[in-house]
RODO-2510 file (C-alpha; in nm, 4 decimals, decimal comma):
residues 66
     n   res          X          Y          Z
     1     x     0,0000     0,0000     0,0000
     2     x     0,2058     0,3320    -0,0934
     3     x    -0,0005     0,6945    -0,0814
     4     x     0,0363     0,9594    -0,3048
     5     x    -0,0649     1,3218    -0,3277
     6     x    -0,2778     1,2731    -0,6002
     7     x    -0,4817     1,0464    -0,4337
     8     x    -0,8554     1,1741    -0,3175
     9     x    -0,8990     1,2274     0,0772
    10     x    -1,1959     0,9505     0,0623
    11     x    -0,9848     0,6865    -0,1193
    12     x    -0,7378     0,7178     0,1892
    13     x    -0,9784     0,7086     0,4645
    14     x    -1,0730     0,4103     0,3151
    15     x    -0,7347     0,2323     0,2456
    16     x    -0,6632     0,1912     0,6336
    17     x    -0,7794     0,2581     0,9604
    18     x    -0,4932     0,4350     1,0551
    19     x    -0,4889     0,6558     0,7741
    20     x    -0,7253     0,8907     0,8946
    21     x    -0,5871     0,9524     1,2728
    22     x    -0,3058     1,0466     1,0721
    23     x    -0,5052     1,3119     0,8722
    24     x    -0,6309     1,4666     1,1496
    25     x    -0,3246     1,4850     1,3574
    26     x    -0,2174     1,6475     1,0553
    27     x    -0,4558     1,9312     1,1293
    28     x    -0,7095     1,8031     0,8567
    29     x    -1,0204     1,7781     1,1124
    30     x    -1,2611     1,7979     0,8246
    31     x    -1,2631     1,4315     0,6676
    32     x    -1,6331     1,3406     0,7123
    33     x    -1,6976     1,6652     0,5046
    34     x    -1,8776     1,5813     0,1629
    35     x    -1,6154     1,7847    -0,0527
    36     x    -1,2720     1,6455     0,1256
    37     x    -1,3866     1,3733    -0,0011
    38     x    -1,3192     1,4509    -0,3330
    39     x    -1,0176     1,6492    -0,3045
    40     x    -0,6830     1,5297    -0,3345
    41     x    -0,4589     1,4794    -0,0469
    42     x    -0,2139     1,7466    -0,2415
    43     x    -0,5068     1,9878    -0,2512
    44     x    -0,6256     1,9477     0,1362
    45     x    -0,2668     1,9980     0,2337
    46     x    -0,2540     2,3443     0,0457
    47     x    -0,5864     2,4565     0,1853
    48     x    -0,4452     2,3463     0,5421
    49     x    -0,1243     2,5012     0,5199
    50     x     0,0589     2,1166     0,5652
    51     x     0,4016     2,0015     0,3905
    52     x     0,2329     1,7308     0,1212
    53     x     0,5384     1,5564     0,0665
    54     x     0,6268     1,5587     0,4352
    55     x     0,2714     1,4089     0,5193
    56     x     0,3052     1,1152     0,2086
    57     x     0,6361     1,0263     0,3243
    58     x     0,5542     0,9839     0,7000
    59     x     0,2211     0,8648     0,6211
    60     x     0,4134     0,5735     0,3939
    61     x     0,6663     0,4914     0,6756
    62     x     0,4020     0,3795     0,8909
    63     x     0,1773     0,1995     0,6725
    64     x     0,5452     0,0209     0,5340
    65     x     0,5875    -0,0564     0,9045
    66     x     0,2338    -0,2283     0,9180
***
């Protein structure tokens, strides 16, 4: 299972149950919102000020640790 940043913010809730505590110690507290579902995981991280490639790469490590 590898994320990237062009992936939409419902596909990854959905991959794993750890992928959305991850989000939302991110600072992305809006997942069960209709349209974060269907933005990209690049585009969420620009509207919430995060580091995308920062978040994928962490976000990776763990599920690679799984």
């Amino acid at each position: 299972m590898q994320i990237s940043k062009d992936m939409l913010i419902g596909e990854l809730v959905q991959m794993h149950e750890t992928i959305a505590p991850m989000l939302m110690r991110a600072g992305m507290h809006c997942l069960g919102c209709p349209s974060a579902q269907s933005e990209s995981l690049e585009e969420a991280c620009m509207v919430h000020g995060i580091d995308c490639d920062t978040l994928v790469a962490n976000m990776n490590q763990v599920l690679a640790a799984l």
